[in-house]
BAMARVEX-890443 format. One record per residue: x, z, y of N, C-alpha, C, CB in turn; residue in three letters. Coordinates in steps of 0.001 Angstrom, whole numbers, plus 500000, padded with zeros to 6 digits. Glycine has a CB too. Layout:
BEGIN
XZYXZYXZYXZYALA...
***
This chain:
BEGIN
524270484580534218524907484878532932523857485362531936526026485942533101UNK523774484664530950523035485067529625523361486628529318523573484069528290UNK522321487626529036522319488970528420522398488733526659520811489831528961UNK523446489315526827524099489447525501523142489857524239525206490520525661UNK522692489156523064521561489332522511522599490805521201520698487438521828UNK521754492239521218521981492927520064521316492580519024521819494089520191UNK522328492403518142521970491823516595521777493335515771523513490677515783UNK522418493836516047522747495616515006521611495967514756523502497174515797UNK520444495993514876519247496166514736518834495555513142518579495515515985UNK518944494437513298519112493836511974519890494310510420519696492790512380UNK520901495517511162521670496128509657521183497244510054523491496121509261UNK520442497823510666520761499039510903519272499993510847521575499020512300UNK518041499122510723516661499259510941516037499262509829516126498362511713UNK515696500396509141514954500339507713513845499206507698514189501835507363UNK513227499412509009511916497496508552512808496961508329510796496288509819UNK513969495897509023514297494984508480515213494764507231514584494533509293UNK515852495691506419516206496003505407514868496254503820516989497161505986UNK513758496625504551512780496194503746512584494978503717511767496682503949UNK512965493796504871512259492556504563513792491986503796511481491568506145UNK514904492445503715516020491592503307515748492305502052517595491603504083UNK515731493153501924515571493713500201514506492773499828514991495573499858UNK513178492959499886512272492152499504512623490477499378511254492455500406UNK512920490113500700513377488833500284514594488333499070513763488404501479UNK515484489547498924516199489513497685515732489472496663516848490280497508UNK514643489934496588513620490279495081513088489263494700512358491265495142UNK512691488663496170512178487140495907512800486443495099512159486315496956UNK514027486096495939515532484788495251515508485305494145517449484745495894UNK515783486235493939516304486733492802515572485988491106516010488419493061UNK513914486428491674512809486077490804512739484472490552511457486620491465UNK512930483837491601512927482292492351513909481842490757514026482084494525UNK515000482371491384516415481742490641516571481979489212517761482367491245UNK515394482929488333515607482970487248515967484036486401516187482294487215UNK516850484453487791518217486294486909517410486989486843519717487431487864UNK516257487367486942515289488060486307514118487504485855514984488933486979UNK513705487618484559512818487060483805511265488175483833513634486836482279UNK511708488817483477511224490511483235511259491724483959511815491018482330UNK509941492577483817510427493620484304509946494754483101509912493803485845UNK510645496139482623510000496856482198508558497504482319510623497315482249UNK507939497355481387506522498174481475506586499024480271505065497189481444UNK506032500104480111505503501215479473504203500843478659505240502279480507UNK503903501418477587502937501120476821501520501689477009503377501380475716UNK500838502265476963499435503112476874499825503596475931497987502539476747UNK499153504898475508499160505716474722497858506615474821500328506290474848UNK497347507394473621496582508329473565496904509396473182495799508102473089UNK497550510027472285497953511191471774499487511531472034497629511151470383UNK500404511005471988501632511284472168502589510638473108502033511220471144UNK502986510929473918503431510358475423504898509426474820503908511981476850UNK505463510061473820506641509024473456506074507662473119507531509522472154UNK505013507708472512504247506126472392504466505615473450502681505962472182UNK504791505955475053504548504801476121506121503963475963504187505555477989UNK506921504638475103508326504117475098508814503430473804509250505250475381UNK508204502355473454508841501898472496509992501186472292508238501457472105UNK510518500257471088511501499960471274512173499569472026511607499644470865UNK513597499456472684514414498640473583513975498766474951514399497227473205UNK512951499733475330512726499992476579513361500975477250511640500157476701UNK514055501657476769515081502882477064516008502169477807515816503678475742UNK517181501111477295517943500649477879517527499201479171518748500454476758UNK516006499003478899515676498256479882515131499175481317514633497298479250UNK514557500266481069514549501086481862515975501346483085514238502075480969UNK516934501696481872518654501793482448518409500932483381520104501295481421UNK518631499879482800519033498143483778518227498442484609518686496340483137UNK516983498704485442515902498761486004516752499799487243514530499293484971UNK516786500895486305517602502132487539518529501901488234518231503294487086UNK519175501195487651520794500969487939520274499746489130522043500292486236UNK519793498539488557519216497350489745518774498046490846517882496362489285UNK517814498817490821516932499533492190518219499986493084515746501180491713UNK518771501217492113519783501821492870520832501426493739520269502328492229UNK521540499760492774522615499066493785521461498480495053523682497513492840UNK520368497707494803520037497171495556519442497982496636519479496375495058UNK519025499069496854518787500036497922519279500971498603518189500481497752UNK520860501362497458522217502165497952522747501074498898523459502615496610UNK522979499311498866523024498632499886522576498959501222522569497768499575UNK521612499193500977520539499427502599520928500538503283518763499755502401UNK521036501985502302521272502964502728523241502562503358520800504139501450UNK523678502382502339525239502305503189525524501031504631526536501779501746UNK524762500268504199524759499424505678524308500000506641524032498246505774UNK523307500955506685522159501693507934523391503039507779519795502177507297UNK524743503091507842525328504565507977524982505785507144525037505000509217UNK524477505557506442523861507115505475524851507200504372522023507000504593UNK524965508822504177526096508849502764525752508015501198526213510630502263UNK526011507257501384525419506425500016525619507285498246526518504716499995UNK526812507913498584526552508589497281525740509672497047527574508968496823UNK525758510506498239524352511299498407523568510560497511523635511339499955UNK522480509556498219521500508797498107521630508015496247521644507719499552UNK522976508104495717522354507405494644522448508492494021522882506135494015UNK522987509652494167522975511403493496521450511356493291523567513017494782UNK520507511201494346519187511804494674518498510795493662518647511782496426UNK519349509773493693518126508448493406517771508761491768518941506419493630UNK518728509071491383518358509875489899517109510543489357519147510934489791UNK517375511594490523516038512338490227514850511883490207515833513196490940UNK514624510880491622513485510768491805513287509134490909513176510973493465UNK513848508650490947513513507671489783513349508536488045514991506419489799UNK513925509528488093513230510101486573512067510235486569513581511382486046UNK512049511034487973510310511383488319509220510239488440510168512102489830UNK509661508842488547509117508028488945508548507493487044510142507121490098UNK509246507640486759509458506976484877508358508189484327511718507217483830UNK508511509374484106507860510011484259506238509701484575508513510515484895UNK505947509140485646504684509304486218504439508615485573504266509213487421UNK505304507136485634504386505709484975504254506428483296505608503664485014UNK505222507013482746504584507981481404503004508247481257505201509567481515UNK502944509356482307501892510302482456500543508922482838502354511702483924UNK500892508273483427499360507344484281499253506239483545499497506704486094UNK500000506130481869499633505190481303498175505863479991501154504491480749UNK498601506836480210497592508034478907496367506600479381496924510698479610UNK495676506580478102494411505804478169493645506051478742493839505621477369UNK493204507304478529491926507943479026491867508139480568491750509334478350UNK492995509071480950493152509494482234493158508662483145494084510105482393UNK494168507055482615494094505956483429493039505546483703494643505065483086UNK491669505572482445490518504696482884489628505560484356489372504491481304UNK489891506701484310489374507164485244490354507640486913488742508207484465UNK491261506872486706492291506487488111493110507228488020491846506593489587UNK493234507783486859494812508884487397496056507935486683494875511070486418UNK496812507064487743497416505859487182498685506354488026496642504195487474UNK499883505986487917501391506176488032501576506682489432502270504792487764UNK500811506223490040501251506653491790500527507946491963500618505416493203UNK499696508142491623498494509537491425499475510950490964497069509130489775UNK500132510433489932500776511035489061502088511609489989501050510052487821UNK502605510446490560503717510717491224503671511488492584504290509554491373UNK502966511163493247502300511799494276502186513826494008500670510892494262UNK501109513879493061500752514857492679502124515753492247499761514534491729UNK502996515001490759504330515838490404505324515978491668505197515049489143UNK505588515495492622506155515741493927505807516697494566506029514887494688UNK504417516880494580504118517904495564504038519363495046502846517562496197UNK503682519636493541503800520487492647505506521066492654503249519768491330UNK506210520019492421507777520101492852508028521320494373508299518163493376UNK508002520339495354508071520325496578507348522150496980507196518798497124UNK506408522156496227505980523605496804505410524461496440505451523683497598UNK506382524766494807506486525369493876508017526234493709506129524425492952UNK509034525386493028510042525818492958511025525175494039510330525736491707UNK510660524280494977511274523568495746512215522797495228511674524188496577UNK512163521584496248512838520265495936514733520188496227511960519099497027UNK515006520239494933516927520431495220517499520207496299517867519550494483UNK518317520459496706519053519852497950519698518774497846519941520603498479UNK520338518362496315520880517347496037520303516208496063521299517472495165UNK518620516211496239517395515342495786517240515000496573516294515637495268UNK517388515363498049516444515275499369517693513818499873516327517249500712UNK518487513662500054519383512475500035519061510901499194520631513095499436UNK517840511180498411517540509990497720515789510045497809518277510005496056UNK515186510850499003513941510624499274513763509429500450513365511967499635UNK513735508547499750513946507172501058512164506342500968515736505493500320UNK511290507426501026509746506888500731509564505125501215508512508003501831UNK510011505428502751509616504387503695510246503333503291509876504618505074UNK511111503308502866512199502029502275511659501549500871513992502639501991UNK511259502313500341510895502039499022509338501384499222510994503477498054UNK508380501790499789507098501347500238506917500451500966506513502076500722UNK507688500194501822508195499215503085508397497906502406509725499716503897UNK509789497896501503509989496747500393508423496590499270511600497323499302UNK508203497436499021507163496886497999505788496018498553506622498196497204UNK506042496635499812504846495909500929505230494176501220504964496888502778UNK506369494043501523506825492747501230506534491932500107507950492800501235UNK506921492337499151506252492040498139505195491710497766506314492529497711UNK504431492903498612502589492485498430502192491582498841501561493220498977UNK503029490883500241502986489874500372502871488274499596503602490138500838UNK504033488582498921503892487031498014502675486666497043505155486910496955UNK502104487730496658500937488333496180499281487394496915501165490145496730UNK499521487378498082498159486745498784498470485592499154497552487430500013UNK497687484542498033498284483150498208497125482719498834498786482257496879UNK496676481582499708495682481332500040494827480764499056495834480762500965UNK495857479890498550494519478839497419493495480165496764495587477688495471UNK494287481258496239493210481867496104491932482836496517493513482049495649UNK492682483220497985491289483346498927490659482166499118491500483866500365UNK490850481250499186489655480044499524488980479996498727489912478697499707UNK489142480504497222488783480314496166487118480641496214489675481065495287UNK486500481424497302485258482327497781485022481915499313485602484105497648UNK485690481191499425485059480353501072485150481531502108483015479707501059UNK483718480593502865483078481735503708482536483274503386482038481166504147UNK481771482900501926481560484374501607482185485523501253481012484431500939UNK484021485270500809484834486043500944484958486939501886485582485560500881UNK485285485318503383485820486209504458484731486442505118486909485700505350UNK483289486685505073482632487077505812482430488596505411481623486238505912UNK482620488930504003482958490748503517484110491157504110483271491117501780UNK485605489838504031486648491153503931486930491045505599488360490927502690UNK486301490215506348486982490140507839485610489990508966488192488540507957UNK484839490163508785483858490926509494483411492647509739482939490385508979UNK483300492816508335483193494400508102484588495335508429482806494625506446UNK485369494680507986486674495686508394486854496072509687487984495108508115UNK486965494883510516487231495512512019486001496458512699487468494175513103UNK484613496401512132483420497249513142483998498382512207481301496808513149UNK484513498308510940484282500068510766485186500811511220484203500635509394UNK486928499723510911487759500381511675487865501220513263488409499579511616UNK486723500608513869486224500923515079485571501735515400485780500296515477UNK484077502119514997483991503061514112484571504115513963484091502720513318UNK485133503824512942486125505768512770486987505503513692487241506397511046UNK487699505016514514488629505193515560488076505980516832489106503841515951UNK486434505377516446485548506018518089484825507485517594483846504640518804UNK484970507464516382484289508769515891485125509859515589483531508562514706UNK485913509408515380487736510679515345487477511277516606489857509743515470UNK487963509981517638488588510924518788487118511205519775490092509962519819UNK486255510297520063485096510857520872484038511874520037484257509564521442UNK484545512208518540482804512803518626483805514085517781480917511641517485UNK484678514061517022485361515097516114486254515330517367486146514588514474UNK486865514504518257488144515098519376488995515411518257487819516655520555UNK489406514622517798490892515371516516492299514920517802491199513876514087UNK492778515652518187494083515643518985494689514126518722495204516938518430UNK495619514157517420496357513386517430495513511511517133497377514085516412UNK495879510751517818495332509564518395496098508549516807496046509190520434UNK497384508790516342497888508193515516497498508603513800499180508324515960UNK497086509874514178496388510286512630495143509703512265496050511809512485UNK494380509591513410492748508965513532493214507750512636491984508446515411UNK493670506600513746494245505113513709494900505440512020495687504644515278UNK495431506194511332496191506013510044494971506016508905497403507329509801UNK494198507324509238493143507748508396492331506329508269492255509076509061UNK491474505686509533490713504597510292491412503729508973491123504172512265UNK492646503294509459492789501828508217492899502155507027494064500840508277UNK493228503532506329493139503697505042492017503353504400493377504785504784UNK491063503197505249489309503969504798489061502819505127488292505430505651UNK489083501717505992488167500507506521489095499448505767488003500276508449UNK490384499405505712491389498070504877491791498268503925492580497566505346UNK493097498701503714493102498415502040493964500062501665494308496521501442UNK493672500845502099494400502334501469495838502541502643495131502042499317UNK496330502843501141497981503374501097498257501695502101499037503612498827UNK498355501029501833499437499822502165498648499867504364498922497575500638UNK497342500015504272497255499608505423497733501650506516495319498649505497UNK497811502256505477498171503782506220499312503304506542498252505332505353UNK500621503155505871501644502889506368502146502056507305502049502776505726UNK501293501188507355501449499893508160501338500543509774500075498607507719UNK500204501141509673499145501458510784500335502797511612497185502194509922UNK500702503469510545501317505043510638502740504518511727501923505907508609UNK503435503196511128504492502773511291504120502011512809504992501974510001UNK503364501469513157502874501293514741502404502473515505501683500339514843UNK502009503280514978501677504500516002502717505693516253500391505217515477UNK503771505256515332504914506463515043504068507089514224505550507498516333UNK502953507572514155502739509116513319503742509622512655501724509149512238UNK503656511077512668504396512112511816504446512098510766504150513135511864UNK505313512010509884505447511656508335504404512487507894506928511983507543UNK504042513502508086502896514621507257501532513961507380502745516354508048UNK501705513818508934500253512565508830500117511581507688500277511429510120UNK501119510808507526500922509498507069500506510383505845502205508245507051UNK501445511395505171501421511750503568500054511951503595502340513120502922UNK499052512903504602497642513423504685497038512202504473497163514175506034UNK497144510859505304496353510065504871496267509193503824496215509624505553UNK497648508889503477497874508263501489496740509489500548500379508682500615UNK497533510735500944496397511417499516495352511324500191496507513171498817UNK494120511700500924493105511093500989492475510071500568493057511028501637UNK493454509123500702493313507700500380493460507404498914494314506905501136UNK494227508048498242494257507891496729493354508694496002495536508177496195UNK492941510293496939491834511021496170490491510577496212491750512303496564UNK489750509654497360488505509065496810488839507723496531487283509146497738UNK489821506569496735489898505812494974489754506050494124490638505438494381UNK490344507065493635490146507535492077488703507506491617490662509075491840UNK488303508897492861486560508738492205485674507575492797485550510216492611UNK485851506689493938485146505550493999485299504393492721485553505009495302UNK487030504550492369486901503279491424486383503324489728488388502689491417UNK485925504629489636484882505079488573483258505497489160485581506472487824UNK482713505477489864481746505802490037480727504613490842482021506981490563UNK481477503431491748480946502403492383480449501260491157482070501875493464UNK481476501434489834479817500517489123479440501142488473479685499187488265UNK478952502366488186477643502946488275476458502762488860477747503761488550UNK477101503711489899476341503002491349475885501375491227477580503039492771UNK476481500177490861476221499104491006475266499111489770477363498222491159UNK475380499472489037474270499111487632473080500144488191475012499684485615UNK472939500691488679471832501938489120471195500925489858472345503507490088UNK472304500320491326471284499461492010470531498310491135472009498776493179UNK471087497531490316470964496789489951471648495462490247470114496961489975UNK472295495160491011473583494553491514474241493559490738474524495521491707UNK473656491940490912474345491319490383476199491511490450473770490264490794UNK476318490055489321478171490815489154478871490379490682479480489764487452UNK478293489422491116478839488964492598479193490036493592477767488114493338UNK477318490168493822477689490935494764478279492801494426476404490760495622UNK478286492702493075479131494453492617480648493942493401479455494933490132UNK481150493087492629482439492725493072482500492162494684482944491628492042UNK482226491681495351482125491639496776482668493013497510480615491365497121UNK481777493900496391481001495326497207482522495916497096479364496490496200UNK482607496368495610483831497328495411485169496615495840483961497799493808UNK485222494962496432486600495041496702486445495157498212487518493785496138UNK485571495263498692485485495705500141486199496776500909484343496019500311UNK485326497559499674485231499462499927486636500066499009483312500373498977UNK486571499849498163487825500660497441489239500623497968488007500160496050UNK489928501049498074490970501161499017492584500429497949491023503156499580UNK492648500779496954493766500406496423493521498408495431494131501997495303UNK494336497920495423494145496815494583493650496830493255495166496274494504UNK494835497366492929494887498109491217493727498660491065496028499396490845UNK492764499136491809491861500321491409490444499384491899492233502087492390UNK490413498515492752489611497545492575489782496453491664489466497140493575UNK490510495968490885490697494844489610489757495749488747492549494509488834UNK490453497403488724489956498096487095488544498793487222491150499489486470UNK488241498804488704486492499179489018486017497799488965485997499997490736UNK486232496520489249485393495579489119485484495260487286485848494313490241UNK485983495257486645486243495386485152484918495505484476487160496651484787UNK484812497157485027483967498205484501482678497454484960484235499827485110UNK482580496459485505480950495831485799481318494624485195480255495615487574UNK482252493656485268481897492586484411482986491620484741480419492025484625UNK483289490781483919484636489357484373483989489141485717484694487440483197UNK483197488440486114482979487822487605483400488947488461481343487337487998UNK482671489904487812481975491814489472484292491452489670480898495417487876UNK484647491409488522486131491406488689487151490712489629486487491066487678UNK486972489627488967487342488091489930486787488318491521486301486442489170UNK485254488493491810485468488850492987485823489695493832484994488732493231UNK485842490924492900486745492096493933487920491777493915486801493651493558UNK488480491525493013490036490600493552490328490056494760490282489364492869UNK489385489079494323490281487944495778489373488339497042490109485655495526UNK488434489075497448487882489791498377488778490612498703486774490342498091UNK489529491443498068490381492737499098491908492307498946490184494697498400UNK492223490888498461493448490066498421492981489090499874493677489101496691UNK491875488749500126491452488718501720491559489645502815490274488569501807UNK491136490920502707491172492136503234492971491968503222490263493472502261UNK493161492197502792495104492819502475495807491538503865496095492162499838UNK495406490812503787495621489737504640495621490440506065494502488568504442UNK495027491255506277494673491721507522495827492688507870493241492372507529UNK496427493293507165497698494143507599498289493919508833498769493983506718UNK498673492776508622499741491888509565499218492245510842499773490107509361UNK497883491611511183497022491222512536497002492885512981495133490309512226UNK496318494222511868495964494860512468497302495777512820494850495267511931UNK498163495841512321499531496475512926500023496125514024500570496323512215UNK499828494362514263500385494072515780499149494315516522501030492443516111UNK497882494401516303496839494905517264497422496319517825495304495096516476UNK497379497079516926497584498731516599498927498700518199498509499240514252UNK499948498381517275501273498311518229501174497584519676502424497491517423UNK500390496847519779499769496501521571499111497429521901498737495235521941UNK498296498092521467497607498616522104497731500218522463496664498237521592UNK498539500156521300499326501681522016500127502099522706499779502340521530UNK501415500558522924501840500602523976501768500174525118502412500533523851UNK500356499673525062499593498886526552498513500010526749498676496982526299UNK498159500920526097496992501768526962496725502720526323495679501166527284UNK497439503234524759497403504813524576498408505588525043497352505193523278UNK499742504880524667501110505920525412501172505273526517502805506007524686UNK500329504639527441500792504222529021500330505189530048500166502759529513UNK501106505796530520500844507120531627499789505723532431502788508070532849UNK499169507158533552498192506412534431498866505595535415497263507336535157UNK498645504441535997499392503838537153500836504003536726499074504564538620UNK501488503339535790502358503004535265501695501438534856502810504070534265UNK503159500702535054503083499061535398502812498714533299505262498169536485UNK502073497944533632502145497080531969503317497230531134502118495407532073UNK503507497637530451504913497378529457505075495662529238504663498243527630UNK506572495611528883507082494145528659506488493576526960509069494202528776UNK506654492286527052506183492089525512507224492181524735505525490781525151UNK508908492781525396509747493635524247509662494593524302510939493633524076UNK508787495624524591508136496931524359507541497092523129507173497199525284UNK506308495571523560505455495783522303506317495414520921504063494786522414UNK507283494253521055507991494179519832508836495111519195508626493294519903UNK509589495771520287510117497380519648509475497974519073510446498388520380UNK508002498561519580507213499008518455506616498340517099506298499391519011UNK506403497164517037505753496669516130506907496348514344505106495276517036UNK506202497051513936506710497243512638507695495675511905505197497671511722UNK508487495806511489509361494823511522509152494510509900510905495257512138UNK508626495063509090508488494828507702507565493858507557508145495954506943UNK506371493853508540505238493170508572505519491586508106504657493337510000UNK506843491344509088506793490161509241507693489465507663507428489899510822UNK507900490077507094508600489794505750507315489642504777509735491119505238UNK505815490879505053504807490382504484503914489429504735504328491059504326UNK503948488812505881503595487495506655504224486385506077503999487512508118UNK505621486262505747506479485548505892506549484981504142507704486330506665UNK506403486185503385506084486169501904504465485203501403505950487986501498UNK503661485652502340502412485060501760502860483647502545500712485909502190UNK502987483376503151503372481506503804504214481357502799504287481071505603UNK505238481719502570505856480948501487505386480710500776506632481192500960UNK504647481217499602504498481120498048503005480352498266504513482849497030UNK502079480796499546501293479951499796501445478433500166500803480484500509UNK501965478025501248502364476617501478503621475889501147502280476456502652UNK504301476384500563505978476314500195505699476062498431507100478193500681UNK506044477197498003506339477302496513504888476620495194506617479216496352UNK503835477190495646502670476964495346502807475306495281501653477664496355UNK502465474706496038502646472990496330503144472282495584503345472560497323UNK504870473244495515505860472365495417506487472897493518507087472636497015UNK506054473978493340506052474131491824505257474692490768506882474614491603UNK503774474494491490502646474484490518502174476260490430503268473727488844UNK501016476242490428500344477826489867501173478264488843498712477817489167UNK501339478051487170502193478829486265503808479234486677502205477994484998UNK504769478407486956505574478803487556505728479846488401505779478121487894UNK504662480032489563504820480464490318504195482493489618504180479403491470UNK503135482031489581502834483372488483503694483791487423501637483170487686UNK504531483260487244506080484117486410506804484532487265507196483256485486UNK507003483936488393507591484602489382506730486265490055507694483353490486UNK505460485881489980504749486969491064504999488396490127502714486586491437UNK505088487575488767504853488431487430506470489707487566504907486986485614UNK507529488522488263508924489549488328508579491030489859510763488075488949UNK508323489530490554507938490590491862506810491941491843507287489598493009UNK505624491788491202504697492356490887505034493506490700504139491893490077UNK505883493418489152506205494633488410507420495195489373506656494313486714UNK508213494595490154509041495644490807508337496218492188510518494996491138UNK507292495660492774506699496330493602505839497899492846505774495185494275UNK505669497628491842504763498708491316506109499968491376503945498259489472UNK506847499296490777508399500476490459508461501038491962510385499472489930UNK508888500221492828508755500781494141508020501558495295508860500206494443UNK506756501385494732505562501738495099505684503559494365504278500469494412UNK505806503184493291505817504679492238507156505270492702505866504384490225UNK508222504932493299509139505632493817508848506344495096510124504872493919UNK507684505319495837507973505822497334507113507097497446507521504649498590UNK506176507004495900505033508202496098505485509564495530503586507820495296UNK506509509147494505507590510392494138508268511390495484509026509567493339UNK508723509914496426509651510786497428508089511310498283511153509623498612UNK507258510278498213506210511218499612505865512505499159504505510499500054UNK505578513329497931505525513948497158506192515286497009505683513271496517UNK507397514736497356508702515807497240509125516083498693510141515132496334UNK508739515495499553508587515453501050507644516597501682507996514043501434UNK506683516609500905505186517003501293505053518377501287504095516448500349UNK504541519322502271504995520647502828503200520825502429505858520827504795UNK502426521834501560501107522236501632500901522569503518500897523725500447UNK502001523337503776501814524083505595501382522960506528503535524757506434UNK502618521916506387501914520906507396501332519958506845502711520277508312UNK500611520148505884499661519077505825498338519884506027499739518188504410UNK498388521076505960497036521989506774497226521838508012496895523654506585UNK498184521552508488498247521484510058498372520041510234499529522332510806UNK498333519340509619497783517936509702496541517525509554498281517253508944UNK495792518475508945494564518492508695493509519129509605494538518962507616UNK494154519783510891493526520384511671492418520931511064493307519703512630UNK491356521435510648490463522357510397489798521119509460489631523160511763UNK490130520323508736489445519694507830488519518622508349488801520612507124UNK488771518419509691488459516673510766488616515931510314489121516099511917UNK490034515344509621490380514113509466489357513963507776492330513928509528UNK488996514816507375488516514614505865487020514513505713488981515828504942UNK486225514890506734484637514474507552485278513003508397483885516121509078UNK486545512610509260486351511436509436486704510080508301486965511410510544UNK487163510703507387487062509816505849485701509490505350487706510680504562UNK484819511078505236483693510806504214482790509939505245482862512334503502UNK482850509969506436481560509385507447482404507965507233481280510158509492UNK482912507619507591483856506600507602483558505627506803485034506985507327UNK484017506183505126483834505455504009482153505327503968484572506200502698UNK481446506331504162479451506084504070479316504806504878478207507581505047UNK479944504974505661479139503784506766479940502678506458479175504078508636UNK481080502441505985481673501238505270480990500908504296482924501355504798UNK480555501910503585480020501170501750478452500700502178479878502813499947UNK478093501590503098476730500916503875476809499198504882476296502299505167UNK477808498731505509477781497916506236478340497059504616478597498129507804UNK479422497169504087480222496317502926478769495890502066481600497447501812UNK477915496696501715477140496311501084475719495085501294476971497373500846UNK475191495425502376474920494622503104475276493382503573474880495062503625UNK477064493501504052477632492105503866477436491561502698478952492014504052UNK477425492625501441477887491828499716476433490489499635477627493585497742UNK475278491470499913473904491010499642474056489904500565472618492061499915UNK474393489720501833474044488231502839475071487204501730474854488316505110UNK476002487743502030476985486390501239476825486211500214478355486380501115UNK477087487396499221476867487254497400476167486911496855476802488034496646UNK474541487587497762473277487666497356472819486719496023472521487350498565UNK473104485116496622472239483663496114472995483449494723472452482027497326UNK474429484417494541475322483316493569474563483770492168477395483604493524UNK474852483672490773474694484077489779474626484854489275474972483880489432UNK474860485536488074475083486905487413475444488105488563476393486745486283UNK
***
């Protein structure tokens, strides 16, 4: 007799509700019913400048969309849904708010951009006057980050990693895995930092692509939500100052624009913050940090199901205990992944093909801007989540923040080196 296959997993599992949300965002964009998404203006002197006309009530539409479409998730997965859209208020003000604050000109050019913002006003919140009780019902970080990760998906099309051949992937997929290795062997054999899943979170923030590969990584090892939060801010506090100070550094060396851009989309941890550090050196240093850490980002997928084998084949395997099954390893392995897998094949071999580059970039253009919204939500709730106590006790005596700075040295040292073999010959 056939064993009865459980489906409930499927309504009931925040990954896979990130990949059905996301995939909604998709159709949605696909089909037209959204053309647009709100953006905020820049400003220098007066913060109402980021709100000009008719963006007030496009904002509305924006809140109200997020809210039905993620109060869905929450009431299918059993949670009080009106709770959750009570909360969702807040922290979407807070979220509007940030993108306010991280559009200022100035502040932006030097990385303090919407998620920075949000991050930071959360935690100021959180452990100051403390975070309402009414609020804590609409802190759904993982859902909100989870979906936007999907998203990031549709985002890495191949045509345009090929766009750099071999010399792409010989920066973004050679160097990543020795460093990740690296700080994985230097955490726990030479610092001994206890926890095995904080190392592994810190490890991919610092060697892949930030925030997107912490969560990924956090979400295969279980880590403790305080972990993960310890390793996002880490991860967003030297972006900031890498993605102002690496072309410096590149004009000091002297660094054609190739290999600047090679370099900084290697090393810099966020997307956004590698486009606006390769900028600052030149159109090309730009273009190639792009599609170099839009190579890198590619790697999520592989290194989460690495991560998730291997922790349940030989970090949580007591001694002389039999192999786990390969539905062990799939229980653990993050279920969102496969919606960001599933996103880049599409728009790569599917949509791309079949309805041309412009098309398709009006579409990425809908998805884009609601991943950013989502992204700036999930850093509101990590924010308002975030305890100063245990994140000192996440921090064990300041380990995990010596296995960042060694980490990132010996990345920007090996990344660079890669930049010069591959970049070296090209032009400017």
């Amino acid at each position: 007799m056939l064993k009865r296959i459980d489906w409930s997993p499927l309504r009931r599992l925040e990954d896979w509700w990130a990949v059905w949300l996301g995939g909604g965002i998709i159709l949605v964009a696909l089909l037209r019913l959204v053309t647009s998404v709100p953006r905020l203006a820049k400003w220098t002197a007066s913060p109402l400048a980021a709100f000009p006309a008719g963006t007030v009530p496009a904002l509305l539409a924006l809140g109200i969309g997020l809210a039905c479409l993620t109060g869905l998730a929450v009431w299918a997965m059993g949670r009080d849904v009106r709770a959750y859209l009570k909360g969702f208020v807040g922290v979407f003000a807070l979220a509007v708010l940030s993108y306010a604050l991280g559009n200022q000109q100035t502040l932006n050019h030097y990385g303090f951009n919407d998620v920075i913002w949000a991050l930071a006003l959360g935690m100021v919140i959180s452990n100051t006057v403390g975070r309402p009780e009414w609020l804590k019902p609409g802190l759904r970080g993982e859902l909100f980050i989870k979906t936007g990760l999907v998203l990031l998906g549709a985002e890495i099309l191949f045509n345009r990693m090929l766009a750099l051949g071999l010399p792409g992937l010989g920066v973004a997929w050679l160097v990543t895995p020795i460093v990740f290795t690296f700080m994985y062997a230097f955490g726990t054999e030479v610092l001994r930092i206890p926890s095995r899943s904080l190392v592994a979170t810190v490890s991919a923030a610092a060697s892949v692509c930030g925030v997107s590969a912490a969560i990924a990584t956090g979400a295969a090892t279980r880590a403790k939500r305080e972990e993960i939060s310890y390793a996002v801010s880490l991860s967003l506090v030297f972006t900031a100052v890498m993605m102002v100070g690496m072309p410096v550094v590149c004009g000091w060396l002297g660094l054609s624009q190739a290999v600047s851009g090679a370099w900084i989309g290697g090393t810099v941890d966020s997307t956004g913050a590698v486009v606006a550090s390769g900028a600052l050196v030149g159109p090309q240093a730009m273009q190639v940090a792009a599609v170099v850490k839009l190579i890198q980002n590619m790697l999520i997928g592989l290194l989460a199901f690495i991560i998730a084998t291997v922790w349940v084949t030989k970090v949580e395997r007591p001694p002389g205990e039999a192999r786990p099954s390969l539905a062990e390893v799939w229980h653990r392995f993050p279920k969102f992944i496969l919606g960001f897998v599933g996103a880049s094949l599409l728009f790569s071999t599917v949509l791309v093909p079949a309805l041309g580059a412009e098309p398709v970039d009006a579409v990425l253009r809908v998805t884009g801007g609601l991943r950013g919204w989502l992204f700036c939500l999930a850093f509101a709730s990590i924010g308002l989540e975030s305890n100063f106590g245990e994140l000192r006790r996440a921090a064990q005596g300041g380990r995990p923040v010596i296995l960042y700075i060694v980490g990132q040295t010996f990345n920007l040292a090996l990344t660079l080196m890669a930049a010069w073999i591959f970049f070296g010959g090209r032009a400017a």
